[in-house]
C-alpha positions in Angstrom: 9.5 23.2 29.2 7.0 23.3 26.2 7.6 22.0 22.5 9.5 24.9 21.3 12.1 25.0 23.9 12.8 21.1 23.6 13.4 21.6 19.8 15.8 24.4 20.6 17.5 22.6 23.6 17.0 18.9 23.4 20.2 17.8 25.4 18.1 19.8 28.4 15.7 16.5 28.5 17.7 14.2 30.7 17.8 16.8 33.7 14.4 18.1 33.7 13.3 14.2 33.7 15.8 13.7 36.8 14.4 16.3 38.3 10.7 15.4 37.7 10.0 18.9 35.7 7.8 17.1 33.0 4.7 15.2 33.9 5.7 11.7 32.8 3.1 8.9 32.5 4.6 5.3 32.1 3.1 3.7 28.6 3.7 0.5 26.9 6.6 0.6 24.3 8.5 -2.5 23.7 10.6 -5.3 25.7 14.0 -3.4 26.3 13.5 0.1 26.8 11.2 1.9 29.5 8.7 3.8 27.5 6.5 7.0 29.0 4.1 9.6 27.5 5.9 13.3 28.5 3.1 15.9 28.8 4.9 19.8 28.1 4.1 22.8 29.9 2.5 24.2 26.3 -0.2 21.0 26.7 1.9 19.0 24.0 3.0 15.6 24.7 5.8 13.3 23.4 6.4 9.7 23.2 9.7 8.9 25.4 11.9 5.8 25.3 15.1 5.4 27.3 17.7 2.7 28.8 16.0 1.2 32.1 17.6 2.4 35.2 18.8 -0.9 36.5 19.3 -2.9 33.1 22.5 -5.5 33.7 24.3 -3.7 30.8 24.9 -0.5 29.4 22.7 1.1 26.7 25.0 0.0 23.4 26.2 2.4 21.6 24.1 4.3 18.6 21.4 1.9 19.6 18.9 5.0 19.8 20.9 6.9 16.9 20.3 4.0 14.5 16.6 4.3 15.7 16.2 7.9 14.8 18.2 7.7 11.4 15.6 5.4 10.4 12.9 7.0 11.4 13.8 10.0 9.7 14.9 8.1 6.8 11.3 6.5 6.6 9.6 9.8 7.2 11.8 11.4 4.4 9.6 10.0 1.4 6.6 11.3 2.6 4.9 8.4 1.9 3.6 6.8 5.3 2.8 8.1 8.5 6.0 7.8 10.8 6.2 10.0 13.8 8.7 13.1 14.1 12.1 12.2 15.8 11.9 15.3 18.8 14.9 14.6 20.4 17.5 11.9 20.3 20.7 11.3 22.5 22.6 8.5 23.3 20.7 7.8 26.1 17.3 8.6 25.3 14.7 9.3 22.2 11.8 11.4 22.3 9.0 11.4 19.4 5.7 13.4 18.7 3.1 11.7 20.6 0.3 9.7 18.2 -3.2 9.8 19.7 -4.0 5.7 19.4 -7.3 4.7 18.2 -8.9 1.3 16.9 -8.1 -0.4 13.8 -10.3 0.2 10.8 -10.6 -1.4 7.1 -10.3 2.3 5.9 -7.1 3.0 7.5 -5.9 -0.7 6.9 -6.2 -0.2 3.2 -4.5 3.8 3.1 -1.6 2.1 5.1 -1.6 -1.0 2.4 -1.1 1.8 -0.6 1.2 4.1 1.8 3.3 1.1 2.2 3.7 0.8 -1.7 4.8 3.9 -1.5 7.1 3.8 0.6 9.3 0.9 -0.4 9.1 2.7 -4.1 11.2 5.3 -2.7 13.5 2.9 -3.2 17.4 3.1 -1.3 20.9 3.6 -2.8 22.1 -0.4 -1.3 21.5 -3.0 0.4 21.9 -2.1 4.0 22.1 1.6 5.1 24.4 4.4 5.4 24.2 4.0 9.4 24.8 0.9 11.6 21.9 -0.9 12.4 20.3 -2.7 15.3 17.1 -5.0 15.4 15.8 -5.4 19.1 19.2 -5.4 21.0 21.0 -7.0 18.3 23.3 -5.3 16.0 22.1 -5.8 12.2 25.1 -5.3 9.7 24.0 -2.2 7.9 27.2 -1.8 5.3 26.2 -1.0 2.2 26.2 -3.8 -0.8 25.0 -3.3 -4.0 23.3 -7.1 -3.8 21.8 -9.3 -5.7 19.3 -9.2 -2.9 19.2 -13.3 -2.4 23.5 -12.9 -1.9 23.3 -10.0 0.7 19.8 -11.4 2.6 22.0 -14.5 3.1 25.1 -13.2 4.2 23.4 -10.1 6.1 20.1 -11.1 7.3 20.4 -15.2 8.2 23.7 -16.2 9.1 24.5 -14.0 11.5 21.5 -15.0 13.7 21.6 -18.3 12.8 25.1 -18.2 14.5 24.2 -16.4 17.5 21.3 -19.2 17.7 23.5 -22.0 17.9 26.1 -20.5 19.9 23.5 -19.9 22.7 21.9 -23.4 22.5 18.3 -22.1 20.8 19.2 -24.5 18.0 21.6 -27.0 17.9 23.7 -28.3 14.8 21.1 -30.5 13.7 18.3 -27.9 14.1 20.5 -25.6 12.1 20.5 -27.7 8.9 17.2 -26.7 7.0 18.6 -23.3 7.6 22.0 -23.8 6.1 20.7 -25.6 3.4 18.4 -23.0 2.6 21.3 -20.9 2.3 22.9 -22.6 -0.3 19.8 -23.0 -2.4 18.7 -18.9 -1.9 19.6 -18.2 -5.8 16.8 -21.0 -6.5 13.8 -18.4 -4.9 14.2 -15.6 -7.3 12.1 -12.5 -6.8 15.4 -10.4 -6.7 14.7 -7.1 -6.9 16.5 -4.0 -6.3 16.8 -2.3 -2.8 13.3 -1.1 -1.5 13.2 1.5 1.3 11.7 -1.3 4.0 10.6 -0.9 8.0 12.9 -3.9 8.6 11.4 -5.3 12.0 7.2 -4.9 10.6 5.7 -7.2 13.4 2.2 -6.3 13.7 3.3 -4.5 17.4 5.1 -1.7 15.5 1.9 -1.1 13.2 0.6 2.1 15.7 -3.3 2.6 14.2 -4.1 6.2 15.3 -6.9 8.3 15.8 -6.3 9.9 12.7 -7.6 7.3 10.7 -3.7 6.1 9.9 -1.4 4.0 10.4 1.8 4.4 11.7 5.2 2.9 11.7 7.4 2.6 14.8 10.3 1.1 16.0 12.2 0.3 13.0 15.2 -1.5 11.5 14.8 0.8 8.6 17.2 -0.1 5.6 17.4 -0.9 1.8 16.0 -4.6 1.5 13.6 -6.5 -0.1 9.7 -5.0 0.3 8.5 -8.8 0.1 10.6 -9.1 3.8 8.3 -6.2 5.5 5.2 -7.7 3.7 6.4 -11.6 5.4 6.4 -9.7 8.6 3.1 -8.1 8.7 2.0 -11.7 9.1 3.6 -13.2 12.2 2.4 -14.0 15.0 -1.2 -13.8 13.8 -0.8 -10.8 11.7 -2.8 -7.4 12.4 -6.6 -6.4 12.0 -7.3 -6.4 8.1 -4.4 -7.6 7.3 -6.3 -9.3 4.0 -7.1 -5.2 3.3 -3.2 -4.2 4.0 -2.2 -6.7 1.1 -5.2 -6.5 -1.1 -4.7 -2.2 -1.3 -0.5 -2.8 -1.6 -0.9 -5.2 -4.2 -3.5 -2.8 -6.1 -1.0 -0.2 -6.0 2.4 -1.9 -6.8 1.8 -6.0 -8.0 4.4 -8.2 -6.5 6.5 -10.7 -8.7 5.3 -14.4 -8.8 6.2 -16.3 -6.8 5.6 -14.0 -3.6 3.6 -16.3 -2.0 6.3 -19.1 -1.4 8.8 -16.8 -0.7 7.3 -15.9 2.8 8.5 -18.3 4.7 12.2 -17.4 3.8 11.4 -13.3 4.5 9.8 -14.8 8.0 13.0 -16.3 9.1 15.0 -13.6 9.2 13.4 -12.1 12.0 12.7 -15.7 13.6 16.4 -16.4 14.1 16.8 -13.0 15.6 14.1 -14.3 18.3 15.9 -17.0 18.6 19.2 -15.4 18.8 17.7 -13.0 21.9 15.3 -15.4 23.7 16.4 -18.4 23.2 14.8 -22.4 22.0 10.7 -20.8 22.6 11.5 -20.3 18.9 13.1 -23.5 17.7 9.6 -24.6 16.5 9.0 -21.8 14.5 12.6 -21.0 12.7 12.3 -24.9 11.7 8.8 -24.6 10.6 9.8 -21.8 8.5 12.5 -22.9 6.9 11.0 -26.4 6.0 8.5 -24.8 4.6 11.1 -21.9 2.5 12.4 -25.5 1.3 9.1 -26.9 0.1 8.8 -24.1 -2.1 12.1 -23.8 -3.6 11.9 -24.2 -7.4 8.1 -24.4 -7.6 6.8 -22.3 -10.7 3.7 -20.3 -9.3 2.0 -17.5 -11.2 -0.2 -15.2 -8.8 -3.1 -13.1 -10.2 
């Protein structure tokens, strides 16, 4: 099988895979799928990721289909690098191999301005035109015109807050800052309109690769705020030259004052969804988070 015959036949994958046709190398790719490096009979090689063999529950459905959508939605403004979707199928998705390579300042600032340009492509709504999911959780993708601090509330934070409680990761009380953060979200301002976003920008989907780029993987691509991709970027200890991701973004697109205070609130949406899948190793932070959202709330702050 080389390149051009997968294009032309993708639903062929599955069986030449059964039946060990493709060289497959096992690579790192993420905590619920089983991830591999496929090498073709033409010398190309693409990045594989499909439902483990013995996982206790069925792949869901359109989980790899809402993948590929936004991939290709991503890769449509031409902005930053995102990797070709080769094949995708309900039980599998296959993209053009990236070549990884170390982080530099150069690439870190490219990616900074790339990123601009991405979210300027801007989205038609709120949400997306396909249903989402973020790890193994569904995301409610339906379409809503906003404002932005409405739908984020509604979307975004209650329904992981939810999940949390009902699974014990936070209890009532632990809730509160949360809940109360939702009835003061019209007080943050920095409403914008919807920005073409990643959705799920941890610094583990940043993929630096030996071309000098950056590139984006494993989204929860929709129309959302760009501050929430930006919040991201700088969990759990952000990525290399992360001051040079922000400094180059900035230079190309300012964000609105304010910014600053608003991370914590953009952080916790994709707290409560660790929460919501792994449980109270995350209570600290979703509290810490929205305490500090809280702090901020009202406070008049110009940035340069």
């Amino acid at each position: 099988m080389d390149l051009a015959y997968l294009r032309a036949h993708p639903e062929h994958l599955p069986t030449f895979l059964t039946h060990q046709r493709i060289r497959e190398t096992p690579v790192s790719g993420g905590d619920s799928c089983a991830a591999s490096r496929l090498t073709l009979d033409d010398g190309h090689s693409v990045f594989a990721k499909t439902w483990p063999e013995h996982a206790e529950r069925a792949v869901p459905e359109g989980f790899f289909a809402a993948e590929a959508a936004g991939l290709r939605w991503l890769r449509e403004a031409g902005t930053v690098a995102v990797p070709e979707v080769v094949v995708a199928l309900p039980e599998l998705l296959a993209l053009d191999w990236v070549e990884p390579d170390e982080p530099t300042p150069e690439a870190a600032e490219l990616f900074g301005r790339e990123l601009a340009g991405l979210h300027r492509a801007g989205a038609p709504a709120f949400g997306a035109e396909w249903p989402g999911f973020i790890g193994l959780l569904p995301q409610d993708n339906t379409p809503d015109p906003g404002p932005w601090s409405e739908w984020f509330a509604r979307r975004r934070l209650l329904p992981y807050l939810r999940m949390s409680v009902d699974n014990g990761a936070l209890t009532s009380a632990e809730a509160g800052p949360v809940e109360e953060l939702l009835d003061r979200i019209a007080e943050f301002g920095g409403d914008e309109p919807p920005a073409r976003i990643h959705g799920d920008l941890w610094p583990g989907n940043l993929l630096w690769g030996a071309d000098d780029r950056v590139w984006l993987v494993d989204p929860a691509a929709h129309g959302g705020h760009r501050e929430t991709d930006l919040a991201q970027l700088a969990l759990f200890g952000g990525p290399p030259h992360l001051d040079r991701i922000t400094a180059a973004y900035r230079e190309a697109w300012p964000l609105a004052d304010g910014w600053r205070e608003r991370v914590p609130l953009h952080q916790l949406h994709l707290l409560l969804v660790h929460t919501a899948l792994f449980g109270a190793a995350y209570r600290a932070a979703v509290d810490s988070a929205a305490r500090a959202a809280l702090r901020g709330t009202g406070r008049a702050t110009v940035d340069g």
